[in-house]
C-alpha positions, 0 to 999 in steps of 0.5 A: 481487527485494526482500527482502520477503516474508509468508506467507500472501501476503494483504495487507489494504489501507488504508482512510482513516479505517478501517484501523486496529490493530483493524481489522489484528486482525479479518483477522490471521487470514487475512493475512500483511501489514497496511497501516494508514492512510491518513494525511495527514501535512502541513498541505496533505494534512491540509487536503485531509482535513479537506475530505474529512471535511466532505463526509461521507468518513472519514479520520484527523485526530489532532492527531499524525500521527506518533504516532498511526503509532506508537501504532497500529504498537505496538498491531499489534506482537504480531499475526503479520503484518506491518505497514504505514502508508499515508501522503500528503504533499506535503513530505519533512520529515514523511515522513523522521519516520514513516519512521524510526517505521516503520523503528524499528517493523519496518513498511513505509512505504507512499507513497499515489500512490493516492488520486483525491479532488479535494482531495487531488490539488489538493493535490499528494498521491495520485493527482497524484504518478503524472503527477509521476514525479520528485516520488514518485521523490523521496519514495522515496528520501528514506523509503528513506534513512531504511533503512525498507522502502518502498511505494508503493500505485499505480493503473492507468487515469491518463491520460498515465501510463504505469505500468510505466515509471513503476514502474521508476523507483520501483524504481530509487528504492529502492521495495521493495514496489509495490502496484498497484490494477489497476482494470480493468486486471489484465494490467498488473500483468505490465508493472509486474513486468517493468518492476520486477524488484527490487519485491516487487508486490501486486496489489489490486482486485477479489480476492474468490476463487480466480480473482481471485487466481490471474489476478493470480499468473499475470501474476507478482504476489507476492501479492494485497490486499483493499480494501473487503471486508477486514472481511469473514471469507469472502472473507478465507478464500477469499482465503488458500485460494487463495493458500495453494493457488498458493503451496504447489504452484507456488513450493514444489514 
């Protein structure tokens, strides 16, 4: 297993265009773990962006992709979680920088095979890069060579994709964390788990209360993230009830 590890075992995941240092703030007091973003770092991601944008969808488009990932891990340095940026690119070069910020930040670098949107899969980004195993294989080493921690934010349901293979590719890569969206899916979180016994995994949608959280556990998840209702304090505090409640009696006992 990877080194990895936050207490509570809640992560809130990215959000393009809304998961920012604020955003990390308002749910710190019910997450161990943070991942800020997405961010599309070269120009053929943030032209798929900017597309985004014109069809009424939120992203970040600072004019530095960079700094804007440094500014924003700054400004979560003092919260007590761990912080992570969520990023999409189709070239290595902007990757390795933010990796080093990330590395330099204590932050986990987190790779967006993740994001279905037309313009950003026909950009080579996102979603594509599962059905491109040896192209992510190759982000990730390339991020972990920089000695940050790394991520890769994954989704089940791809045609063709076979994930839990797929992920112990990634870990063989150098990936540290996998971050699994299980969509409709949830029983292949175990097959990403045993597939990939040096990641550290999360698993994500649909976590709202106790039993959505103990279901991922029971399939061998390290811990749980919440998508769309990370602003939302109630199902925050159940969330980290329940795994406070898992964690406590089954792996400290």
């Amino acid at each position: 297993m990877s080194g990895v590890d936050f207490r509570p075992r809640v992560a809130l995941a990215s959000l393009s265009g809304e998961a920012d240092a604020a955003w990390a703030e308002q749910g710190a007091e019910y997450a161990g773990a943070a991942f800020l973003g997405g961010i599309a770092l070269d120009e053929p991601t943030r032209e798929a962006a900017r597309s985004m944008v014109d069809r009424d969808r939120e992203e970040f488009l600072p004019d530095d992709p960079v700094a804007f990932v440094d500014d924003q891990l700054a400004a979560v340095s003092d919260l007590p979680l761990r912080a992570g940026f969520n990023v999409r690119t189709t070239t290595l070069d902007p990757l390795r920088r933010v990796a080093r910020v990330c590395r330099d930040r204590g932050a986990v670098l987190e790779i967006n095979a993740h994001c279905r949107q037309d313009e950003m899969c026909a950009a080579g980004a996102g979603e594509s890069l599962l059905r491109a195993g040896e192209r992510l294989a190759e982000q990730v080493r390339a991020a972990a060579a920089t000695g940050a921690t790394v991520s890769v934010k994954l989704r089940t349901e791809v045609d063709g994709v076979d994930l839990p293979a797929l992920s112990g590719r990634l870990d063989a890569a150098g990936a540290d964390v996998l971050h699994v969206d299980a969509m409709d899916s949830e029983a292949t979180v175990n097959g990403v788990v045993e597939a990939a016994p040096g990641a550290f995994v999360i698993a994500n949608n649909g976590v709202r209360d106790a039993a959505t959280v103990r279901e991922y556990l029971e399939y061998g998840a390290d811990a749980v993230s919440v998508g769309r209702p990370s602003d939302d304090p109630a199902v925050l505090e159940r969330v980290r009830e329940a795994t406070d409640a898992w964690f406590g009696t089954v792996v400290e006992s």
